[in-house]
C-alpha positions as CSV (number, residue, x, y, z in Angstrom):
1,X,25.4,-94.4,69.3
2,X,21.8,-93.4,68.7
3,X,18.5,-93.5,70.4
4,X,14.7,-93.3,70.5
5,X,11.8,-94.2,72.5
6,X,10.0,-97.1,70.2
7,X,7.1,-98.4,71.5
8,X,7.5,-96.9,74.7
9,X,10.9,-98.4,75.4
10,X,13.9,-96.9,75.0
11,X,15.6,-98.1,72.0
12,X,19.2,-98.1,71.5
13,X,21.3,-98.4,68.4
14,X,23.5,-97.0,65.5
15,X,22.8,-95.0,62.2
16,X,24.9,-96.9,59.8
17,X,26.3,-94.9,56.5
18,X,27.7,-97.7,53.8
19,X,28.0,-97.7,49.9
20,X,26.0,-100.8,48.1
21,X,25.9,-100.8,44.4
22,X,28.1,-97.5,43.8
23,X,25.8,-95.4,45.9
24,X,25.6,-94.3,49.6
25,X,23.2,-95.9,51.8
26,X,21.9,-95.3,55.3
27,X,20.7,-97.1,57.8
28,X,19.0,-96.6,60.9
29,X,19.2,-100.2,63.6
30,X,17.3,-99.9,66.9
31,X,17.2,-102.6,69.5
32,X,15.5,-102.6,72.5
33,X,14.2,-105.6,75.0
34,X,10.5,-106.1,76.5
35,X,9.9,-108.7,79.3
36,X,8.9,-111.3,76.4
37,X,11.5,-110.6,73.6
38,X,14.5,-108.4,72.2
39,X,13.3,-106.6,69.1
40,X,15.5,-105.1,66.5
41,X,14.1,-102.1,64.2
42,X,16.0,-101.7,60.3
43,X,15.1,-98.8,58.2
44,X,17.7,-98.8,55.1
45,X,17.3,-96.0,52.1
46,X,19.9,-95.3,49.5
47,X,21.0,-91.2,49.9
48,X,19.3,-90.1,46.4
49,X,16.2,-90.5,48.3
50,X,16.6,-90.4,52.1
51,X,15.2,-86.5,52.0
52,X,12.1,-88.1,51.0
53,X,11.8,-91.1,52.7
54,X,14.1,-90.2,56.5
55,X,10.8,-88.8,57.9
56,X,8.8,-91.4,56.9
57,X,10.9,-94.3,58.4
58,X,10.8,-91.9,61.8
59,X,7.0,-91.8,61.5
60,X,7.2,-95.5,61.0
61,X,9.5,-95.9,64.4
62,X,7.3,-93.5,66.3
63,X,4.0,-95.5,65.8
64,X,5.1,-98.9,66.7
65,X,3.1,-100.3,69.6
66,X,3.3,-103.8,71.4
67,X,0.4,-105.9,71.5
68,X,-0.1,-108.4,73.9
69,X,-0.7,-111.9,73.4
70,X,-3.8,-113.5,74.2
């Protein structure tokens, strides 16, 4: 199991290794509910580039905010 805080909630979910196309791939799946809906969060990267592109996806996660509707 894995977690983060997402948007201020606490987001649970698994990181997910799998081969696609002869290569390995990762990916990240957060899920976490608010009083108005369940969200789920996928980030996917094949390995040959995950050094690269990890961090960004965890940038990505870390600046998600909710925005009321009006």
């Amino acid at each position: 199991a894995a977690g983060e805080r997402i948007a201020g909630h606490r987001a649970q979910g698994r990181d997910v290794r799998f081969v696609s196309l002869d290569l390995t791939a990762t990916c990240w799946l957060r899920c976490f509910r608010t009083p108005q809906a369940t969200l789920l969060v996928l980030c996917q990267v094949h390995d040959l580039e995950s050094a690269e592109y990890e961090p960004i996806f965890r940038a990505m996660r870390h600046s998600l905010a909710l925005v009321e509707e009006v």
